[in-house]
Kinemage of the C-alpha trace (Angstrom):
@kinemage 1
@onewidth
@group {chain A} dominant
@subgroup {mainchain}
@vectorlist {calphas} color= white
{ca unk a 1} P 43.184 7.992 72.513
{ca unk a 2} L 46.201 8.259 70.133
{ca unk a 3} L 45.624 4.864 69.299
{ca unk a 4} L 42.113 4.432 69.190
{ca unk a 5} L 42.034 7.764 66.759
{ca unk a 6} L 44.805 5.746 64.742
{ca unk a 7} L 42.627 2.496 64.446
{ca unk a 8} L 39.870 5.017 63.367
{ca unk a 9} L 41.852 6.528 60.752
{ca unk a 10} L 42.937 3.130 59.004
{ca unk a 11} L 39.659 2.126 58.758
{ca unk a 12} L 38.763 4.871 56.484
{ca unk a 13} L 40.658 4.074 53.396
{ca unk a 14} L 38.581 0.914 53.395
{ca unk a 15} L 35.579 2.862 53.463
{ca unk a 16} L 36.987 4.722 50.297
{ca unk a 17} L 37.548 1.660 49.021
{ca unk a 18} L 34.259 0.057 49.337
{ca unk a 19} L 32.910 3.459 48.095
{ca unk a 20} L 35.190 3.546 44.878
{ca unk a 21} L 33.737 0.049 44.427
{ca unk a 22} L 30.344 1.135 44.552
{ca unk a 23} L 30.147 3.646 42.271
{ca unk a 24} L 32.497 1.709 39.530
{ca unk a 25} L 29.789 -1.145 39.636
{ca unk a 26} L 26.974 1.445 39.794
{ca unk a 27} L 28.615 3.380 36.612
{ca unk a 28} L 29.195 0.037 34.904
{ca unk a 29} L 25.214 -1.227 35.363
{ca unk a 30} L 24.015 2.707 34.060
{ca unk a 31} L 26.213 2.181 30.871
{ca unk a 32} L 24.524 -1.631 30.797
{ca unk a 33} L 21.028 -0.217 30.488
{ca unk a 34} L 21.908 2.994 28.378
{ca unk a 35} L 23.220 -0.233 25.937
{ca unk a 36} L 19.892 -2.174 26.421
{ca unk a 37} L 17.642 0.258 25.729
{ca unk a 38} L 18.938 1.637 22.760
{ca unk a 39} L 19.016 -1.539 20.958
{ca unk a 40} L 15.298 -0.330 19.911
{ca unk a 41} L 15.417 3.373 19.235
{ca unk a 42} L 13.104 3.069 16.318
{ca unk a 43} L 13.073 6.570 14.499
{ca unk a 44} L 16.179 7.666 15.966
{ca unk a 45} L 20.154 8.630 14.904
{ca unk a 46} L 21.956 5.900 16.364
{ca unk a 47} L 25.358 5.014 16.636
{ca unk a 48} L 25.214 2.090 15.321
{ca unk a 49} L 22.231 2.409 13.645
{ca unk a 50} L 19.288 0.924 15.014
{ca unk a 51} L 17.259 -1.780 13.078
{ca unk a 52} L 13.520 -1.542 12.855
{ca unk a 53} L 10.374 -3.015 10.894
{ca unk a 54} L 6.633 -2.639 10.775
{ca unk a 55} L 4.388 -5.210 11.237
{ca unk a 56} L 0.720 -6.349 11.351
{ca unk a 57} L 0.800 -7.900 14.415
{ca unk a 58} L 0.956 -7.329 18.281
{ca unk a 59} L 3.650 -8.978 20.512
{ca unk a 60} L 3.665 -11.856 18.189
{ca unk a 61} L -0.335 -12.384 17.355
{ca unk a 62} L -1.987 -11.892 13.676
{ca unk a 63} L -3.524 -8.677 13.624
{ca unk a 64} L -3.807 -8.004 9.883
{ca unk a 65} L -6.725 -6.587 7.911
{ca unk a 66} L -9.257 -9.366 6.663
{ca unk a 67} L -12.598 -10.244 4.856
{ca unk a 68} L -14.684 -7.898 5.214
{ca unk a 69} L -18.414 -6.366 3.886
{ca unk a 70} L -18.652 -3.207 1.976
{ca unk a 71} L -18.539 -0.157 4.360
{ca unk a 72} L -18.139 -2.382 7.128
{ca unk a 73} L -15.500 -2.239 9.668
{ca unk a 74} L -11.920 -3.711 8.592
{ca unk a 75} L -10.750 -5.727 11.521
{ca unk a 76} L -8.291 -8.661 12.341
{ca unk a 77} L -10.864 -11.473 12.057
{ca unk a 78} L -12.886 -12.273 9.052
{ca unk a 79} L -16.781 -10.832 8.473
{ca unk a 80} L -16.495 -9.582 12.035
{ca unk a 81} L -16.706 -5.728 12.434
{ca unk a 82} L -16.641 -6.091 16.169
{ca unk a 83} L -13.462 -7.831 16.210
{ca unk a 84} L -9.782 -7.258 17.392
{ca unk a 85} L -8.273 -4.017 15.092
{ca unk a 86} L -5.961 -3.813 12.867
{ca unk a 87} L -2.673 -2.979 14.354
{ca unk a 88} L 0.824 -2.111 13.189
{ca unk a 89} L 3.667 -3.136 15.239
{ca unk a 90} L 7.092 -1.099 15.583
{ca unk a 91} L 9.658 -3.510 16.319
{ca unk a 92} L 13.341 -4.079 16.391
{ca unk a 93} L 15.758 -6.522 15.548
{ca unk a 94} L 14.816 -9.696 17.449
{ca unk a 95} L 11.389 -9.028 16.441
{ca unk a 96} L 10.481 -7.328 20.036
{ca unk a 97} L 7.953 -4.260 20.274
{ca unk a 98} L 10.064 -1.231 20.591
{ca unk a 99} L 7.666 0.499 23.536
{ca unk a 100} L 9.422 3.969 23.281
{ca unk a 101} L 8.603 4.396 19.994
{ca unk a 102} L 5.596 7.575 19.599
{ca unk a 103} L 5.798 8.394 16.106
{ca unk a 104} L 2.760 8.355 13.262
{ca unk a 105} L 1.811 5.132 11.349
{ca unk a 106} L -0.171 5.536 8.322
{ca unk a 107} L -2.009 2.816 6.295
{ca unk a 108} L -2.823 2.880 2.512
{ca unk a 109} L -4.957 0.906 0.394
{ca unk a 110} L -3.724 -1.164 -2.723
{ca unk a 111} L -6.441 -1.696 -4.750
{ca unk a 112} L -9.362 0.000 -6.644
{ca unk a 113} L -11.888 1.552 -3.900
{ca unk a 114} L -11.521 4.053 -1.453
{ca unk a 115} L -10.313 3.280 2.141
{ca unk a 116} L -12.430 5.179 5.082
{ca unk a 117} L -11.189 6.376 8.468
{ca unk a 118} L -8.431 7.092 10.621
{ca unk a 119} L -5.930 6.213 8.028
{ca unk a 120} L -2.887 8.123 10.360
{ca unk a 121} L -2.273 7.043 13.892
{ca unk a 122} L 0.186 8.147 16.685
{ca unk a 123} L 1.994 5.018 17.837
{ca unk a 124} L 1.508 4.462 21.813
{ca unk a 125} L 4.175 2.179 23.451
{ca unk a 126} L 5.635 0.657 19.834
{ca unk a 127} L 1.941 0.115 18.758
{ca unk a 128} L -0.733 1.585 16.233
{ca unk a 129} L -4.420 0.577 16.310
{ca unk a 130} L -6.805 1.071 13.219
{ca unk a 131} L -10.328 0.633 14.299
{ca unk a 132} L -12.272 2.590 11.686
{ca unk a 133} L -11.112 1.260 8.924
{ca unk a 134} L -13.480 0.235 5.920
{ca unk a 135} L -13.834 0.410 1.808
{ca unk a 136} L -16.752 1.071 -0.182
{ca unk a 137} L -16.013 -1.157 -3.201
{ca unk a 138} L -16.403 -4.988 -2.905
{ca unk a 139} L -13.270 -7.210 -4.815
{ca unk a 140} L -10.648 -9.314 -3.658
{ca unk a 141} L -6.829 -8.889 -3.376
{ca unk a 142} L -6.880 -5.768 -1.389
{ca unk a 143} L -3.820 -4.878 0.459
{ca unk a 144} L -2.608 -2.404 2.904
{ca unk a 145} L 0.395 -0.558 3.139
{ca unk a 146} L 1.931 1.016 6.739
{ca unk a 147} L 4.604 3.389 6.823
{ca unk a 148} L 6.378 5.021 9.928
{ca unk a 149} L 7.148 8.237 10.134
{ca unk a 150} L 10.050 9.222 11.556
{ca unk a 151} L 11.519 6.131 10.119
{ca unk a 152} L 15.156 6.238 10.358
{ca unk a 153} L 16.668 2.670 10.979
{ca unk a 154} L 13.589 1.267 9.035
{ca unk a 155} L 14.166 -1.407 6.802
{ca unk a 156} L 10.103 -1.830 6.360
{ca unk a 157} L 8.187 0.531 6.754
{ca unk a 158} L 9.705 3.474 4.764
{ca unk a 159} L 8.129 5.257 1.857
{ca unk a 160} L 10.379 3.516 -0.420
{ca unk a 161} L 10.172 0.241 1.098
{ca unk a 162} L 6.397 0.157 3.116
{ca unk a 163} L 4.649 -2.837 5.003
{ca unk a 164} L 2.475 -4.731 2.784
{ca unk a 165} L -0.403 -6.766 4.304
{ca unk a 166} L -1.698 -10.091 2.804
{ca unk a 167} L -4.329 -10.106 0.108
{ca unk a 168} L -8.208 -10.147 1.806
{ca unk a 169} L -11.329 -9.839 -0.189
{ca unk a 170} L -14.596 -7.482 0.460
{ca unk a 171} L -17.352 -8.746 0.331
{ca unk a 172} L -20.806 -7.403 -1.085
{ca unk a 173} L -23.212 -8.150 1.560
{ca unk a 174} L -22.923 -10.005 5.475
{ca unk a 175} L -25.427 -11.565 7.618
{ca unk a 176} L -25.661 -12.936 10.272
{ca unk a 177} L -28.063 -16.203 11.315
{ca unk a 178} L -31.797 -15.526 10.675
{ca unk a 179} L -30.729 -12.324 8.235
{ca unk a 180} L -30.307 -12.094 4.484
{ca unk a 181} L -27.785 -10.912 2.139
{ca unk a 182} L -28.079 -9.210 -1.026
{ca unk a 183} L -25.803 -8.380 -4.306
{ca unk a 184} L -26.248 -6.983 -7.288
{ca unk a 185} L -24.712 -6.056 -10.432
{ca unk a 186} L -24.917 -2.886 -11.973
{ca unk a 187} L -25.531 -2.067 -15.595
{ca unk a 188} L -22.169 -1.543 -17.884
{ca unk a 189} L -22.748 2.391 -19.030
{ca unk a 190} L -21.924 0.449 -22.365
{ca unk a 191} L -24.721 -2.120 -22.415
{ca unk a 192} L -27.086 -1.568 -25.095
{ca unk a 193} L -30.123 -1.896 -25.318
{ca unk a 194} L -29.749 -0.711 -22.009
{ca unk a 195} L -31.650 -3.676 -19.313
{ca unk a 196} L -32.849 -2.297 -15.915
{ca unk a 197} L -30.897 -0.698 -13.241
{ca unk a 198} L -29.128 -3.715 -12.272
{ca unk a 199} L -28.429 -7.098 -14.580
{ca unk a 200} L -28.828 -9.311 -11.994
{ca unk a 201} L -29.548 -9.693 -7.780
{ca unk a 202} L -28.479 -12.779 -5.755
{ca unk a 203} L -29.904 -13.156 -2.009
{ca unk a 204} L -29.619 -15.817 0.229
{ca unk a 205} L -30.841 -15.995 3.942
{ca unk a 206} L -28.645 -17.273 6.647
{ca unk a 207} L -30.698 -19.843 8.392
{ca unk a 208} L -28.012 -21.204 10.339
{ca unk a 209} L -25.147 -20.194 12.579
{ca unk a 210} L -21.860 -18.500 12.103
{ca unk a 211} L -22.047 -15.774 9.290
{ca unk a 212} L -22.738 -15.680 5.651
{ca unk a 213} L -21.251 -13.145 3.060
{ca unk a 214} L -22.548 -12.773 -0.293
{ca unk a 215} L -20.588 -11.288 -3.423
{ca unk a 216} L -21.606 -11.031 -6.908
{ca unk a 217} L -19.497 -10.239 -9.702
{ca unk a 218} L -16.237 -10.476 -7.694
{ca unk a 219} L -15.069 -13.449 -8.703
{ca unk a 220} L -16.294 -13.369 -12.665
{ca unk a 221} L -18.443 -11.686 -15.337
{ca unk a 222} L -19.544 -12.879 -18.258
{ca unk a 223} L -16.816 -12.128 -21.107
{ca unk a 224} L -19.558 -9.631 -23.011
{ca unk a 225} L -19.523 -7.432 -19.800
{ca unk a 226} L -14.909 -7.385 -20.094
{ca unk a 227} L -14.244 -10.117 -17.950
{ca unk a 228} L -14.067 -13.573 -17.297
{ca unk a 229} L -16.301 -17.016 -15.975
{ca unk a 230} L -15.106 -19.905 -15.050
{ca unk a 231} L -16.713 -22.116 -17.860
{ca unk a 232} L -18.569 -25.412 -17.563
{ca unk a 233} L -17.569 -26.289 -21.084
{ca unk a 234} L -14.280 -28.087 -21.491
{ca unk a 235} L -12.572 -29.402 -24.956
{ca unk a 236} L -14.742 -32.252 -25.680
{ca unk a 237} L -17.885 -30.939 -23.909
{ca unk a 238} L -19.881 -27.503 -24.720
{ca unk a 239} L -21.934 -26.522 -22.473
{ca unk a 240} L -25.676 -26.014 -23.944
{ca unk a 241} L -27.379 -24.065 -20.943
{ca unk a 242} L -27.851 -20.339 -20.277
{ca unk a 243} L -25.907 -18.581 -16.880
{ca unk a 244} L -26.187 -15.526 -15.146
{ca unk a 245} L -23.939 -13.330 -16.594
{ca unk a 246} L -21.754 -13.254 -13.150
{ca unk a 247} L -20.802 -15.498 -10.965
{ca unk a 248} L -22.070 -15.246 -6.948
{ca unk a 249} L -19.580 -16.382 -4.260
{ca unk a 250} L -21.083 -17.622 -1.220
{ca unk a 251} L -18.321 -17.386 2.025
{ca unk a 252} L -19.374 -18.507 5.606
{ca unk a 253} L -17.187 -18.051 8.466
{ca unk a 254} L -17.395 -19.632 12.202
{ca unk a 255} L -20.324 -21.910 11.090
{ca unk a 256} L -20.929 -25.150 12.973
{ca unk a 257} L -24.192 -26.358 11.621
{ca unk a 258} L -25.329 -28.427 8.662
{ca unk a 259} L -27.891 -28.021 5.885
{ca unk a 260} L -28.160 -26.173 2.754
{ca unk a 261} L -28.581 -22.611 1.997
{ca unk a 262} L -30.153 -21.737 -1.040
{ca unk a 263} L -29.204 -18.605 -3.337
{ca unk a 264} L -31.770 -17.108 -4.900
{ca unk a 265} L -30.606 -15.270 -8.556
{ca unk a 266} L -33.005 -12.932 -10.489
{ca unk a 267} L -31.686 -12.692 -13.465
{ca unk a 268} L -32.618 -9.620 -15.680
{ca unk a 269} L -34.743 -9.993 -18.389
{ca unk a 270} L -32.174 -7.605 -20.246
{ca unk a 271} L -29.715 -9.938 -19.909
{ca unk a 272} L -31.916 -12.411 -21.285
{ca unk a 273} L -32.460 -10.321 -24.531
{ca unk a 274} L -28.711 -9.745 -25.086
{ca unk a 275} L -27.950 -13.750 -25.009
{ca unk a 276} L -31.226 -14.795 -26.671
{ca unk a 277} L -31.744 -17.499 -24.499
{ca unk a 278} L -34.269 -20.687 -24.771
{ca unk a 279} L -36.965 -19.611 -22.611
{ca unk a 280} L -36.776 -20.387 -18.753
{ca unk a 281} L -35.656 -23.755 -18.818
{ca unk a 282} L -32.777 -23.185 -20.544
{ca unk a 283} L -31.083 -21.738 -17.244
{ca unk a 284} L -28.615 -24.062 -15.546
{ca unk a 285} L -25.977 -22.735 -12.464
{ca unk a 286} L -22.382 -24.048 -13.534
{ca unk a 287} L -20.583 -24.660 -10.073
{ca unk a 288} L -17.427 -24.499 -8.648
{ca unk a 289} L -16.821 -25.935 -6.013
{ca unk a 290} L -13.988 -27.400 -3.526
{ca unk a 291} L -15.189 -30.663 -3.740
{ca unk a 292} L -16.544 -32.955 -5.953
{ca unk a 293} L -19.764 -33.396 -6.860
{ca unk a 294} L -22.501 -35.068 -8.810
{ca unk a 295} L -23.171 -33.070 -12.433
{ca unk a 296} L -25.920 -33.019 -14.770
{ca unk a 297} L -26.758 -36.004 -16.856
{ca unk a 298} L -23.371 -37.101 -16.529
{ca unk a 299} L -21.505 -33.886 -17.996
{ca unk a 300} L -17.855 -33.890 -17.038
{ca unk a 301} L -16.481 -32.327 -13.978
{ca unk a 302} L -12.945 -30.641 -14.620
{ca unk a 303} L -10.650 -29.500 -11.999
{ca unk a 304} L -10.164 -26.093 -13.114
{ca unk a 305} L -7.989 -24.330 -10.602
{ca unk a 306} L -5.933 -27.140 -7.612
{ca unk a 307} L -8.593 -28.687 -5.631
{ca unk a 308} L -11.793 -26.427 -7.190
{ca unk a 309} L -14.303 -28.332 -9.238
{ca unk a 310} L -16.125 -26.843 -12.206
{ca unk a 311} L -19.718 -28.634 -13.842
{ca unk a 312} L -23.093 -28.152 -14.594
{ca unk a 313} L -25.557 -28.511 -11.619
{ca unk a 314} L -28.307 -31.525 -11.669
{ca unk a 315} L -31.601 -30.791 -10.461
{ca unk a 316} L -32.171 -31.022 -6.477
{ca unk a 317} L -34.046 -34.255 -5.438
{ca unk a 318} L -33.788 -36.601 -2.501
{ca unk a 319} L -30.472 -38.213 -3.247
{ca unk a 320} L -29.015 -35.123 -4.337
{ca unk a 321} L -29.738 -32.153 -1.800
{ca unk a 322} L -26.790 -29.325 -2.419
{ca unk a 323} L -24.791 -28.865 -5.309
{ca unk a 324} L -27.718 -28.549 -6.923
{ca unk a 325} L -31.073 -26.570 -9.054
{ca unk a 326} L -33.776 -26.169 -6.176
{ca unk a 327} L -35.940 -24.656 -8.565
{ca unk a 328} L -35.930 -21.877 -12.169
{ca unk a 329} L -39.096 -19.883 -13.106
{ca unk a 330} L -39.864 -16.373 -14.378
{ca unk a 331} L -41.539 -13.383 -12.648
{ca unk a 332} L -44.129 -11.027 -14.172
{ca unk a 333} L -41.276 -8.885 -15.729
{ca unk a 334} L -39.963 -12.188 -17.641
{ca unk a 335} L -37.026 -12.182 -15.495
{ca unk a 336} L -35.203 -15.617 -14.470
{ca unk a 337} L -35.972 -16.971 -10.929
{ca unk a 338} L -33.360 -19.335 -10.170
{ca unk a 339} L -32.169 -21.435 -7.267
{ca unk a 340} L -29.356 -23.384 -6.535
{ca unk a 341} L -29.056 -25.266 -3.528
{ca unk a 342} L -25.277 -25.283 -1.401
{ca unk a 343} L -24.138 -27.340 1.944
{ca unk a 344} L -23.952 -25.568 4.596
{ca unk a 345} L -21.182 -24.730 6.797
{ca unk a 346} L -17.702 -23.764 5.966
{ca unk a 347} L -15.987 -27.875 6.110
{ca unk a 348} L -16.548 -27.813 2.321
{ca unk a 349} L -15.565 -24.589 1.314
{ca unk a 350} L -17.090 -21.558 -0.215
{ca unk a 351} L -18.713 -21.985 -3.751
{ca unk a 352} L -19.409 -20.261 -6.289
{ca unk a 353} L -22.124 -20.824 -9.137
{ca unk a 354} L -23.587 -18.387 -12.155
């Protein structure tokens, strides 16, 4: 018994041993994870401090704000107010979402307008989603700002140093296949004599697939109303014909057909008594375009901005089908009826005529 109880007893410090062992490695794998997981306490006082960023995107896909109609829904895919949200991203380091992180991401517009919605959003799991989002003012170069709040161990994302999205653009009007768009632009308070309520409308229906947005005015006014056109006249050639006094972009988005699309421009016979025009026929669109293309009688064709094409438009015909006048004439009111004629689909860009 004696030495069966002293066999017993020998084996214990082995036991102890194993036990120590246990508990060292089990000690050494809690302080392993306590290191792991605060590499990303976003927000927090750490020692050393943590590293952290904002950004538009969600485990490594785009999710930034883009084009957009007026009062329609900003979201992370161009002229689609269904699409994925806007989302702001709280991440450390290595560029990883930090998934503890709670706090409130805010969004701010850069730009003139007003920005709609749920501009303040509680982060869940490192993330903030902005699905309400919209501004009532078309233009281009908008920009959003996010800031994090609490942001200690932010380099982006502070008040001082926020997250700043690309630049997208708003359009006036979207439609879909089988709808039509419309744009206008408003009088100048300044104008005088004063023309109707707006100077001129541009509409276009969308008789194909993918979507269509129409702007006018966004992308230049006539230099009487304070801005600038992109001019068909260059220094050997001046250009003899009348314009709308803006010019209308035309943008398409997920199209896979091919045709024209024809805008339709009324300008107002106001605007006709401020540039004393020729009469009707005096009204010729001056394109731009990303490609080049045939011009009236000849008249040069300048490369006015990297790969954008400026000229006078010829008249539509059957060798020349986009690019081109479909048709001018007058209403009752003496305003000017014009058409001009563009390819559809988005393979050769989005033009832009006045």
């Amino acid at each position: 018994m004696g030495a069966t109880a002293q066999r017993r007893w020998r084996r214990v410090p082995g036991s102890l041993a194993l036990l120590t062992t246990l508990v060292v490695l089990s000690s050494f794998f809690v302080i392993m994870g306590a290191q792991v997981a605060s590499a990303a306490q976003c927000g927090q006082i750490t020692d050393p401090p943590s590293v952290c960023s904002l950004e538009f995107r969600l485990d490594g896909v785009d999710r930034s704000p883009h084009r957009a109609a007026v009062g329609e829904t900003i979201t992370s895919a161009d002229l689609d107010p269904s699409g994925p949200p806007v989302i702001v991203e709280v991440e450390d380091e290595f560029g990883d979402r930090d998934t503890a992180y709670g706090g409130l991401i805010s969004v701010a517009l850069i730009g003139s307008g007003k920005l709609f919605g749920h501009t303040s959003v509680m982060a869940v799991e490192g993330a903030a989603s902005f699905a309400d989002l919209s501004i009532n003012t078309k233009g281009k170069n908008f920009q959003l700002t996010a800031t994090a709040s609490p942001s200690t161990g932010f380099t982006v994302g502070t008040p001082d140093f926020p997250l700043t999205s690309g630049t997208f653009r708003i359009e006036g009007d979207r439609c879909a296949g089988g709808q039509t768009c419309t744009d206008s632009l408003p009088v100048a308070k300044t104008l005088s004599p004063a023309p109707s309520q707006t100077l001129m409308i541009a509409s276009l229906t969308n008789g194909g697939t993918g979507v269509v947005a129409l702007s006018v005015g966004v992308d230049g006014l006539d230099p009487r109303l304070g801005g600038t056109l992109t001019s068909c006249s260059t220094d050997t050639f001046t250009d003899p014909w009348f314009h709308a006094p803006a010019e209308t972009t035309v943008d398409e988005v997920r199209a896979t057909g091919t045709g024209t699309k024809v805008v339709v421009l009324r300008i107002d016979k106001g605007w006709r008594q401020m540039v004393l025009d020729r009469g009707i026929q005096s009204y010729r669109p001056c394109i731009t375009a990303l490609v080049r293309f045939t011009t009236w009688d000849a008249s040069p064709l300048t490369e006015t901005a990297p790969g954008e094409f400026t000229g006078l438009a010829p008249d539509c015909g059957k060798t020349i089908t986009t690019f081109c006048r479909a048709f001018v004439k007058s209403n009752k009111p003496g305003d000017v009826l014009e058409g001009i004629a563009f390819p559809a689909g988005i393979s050769l860009g989005d033009p832009r005529g006045h």
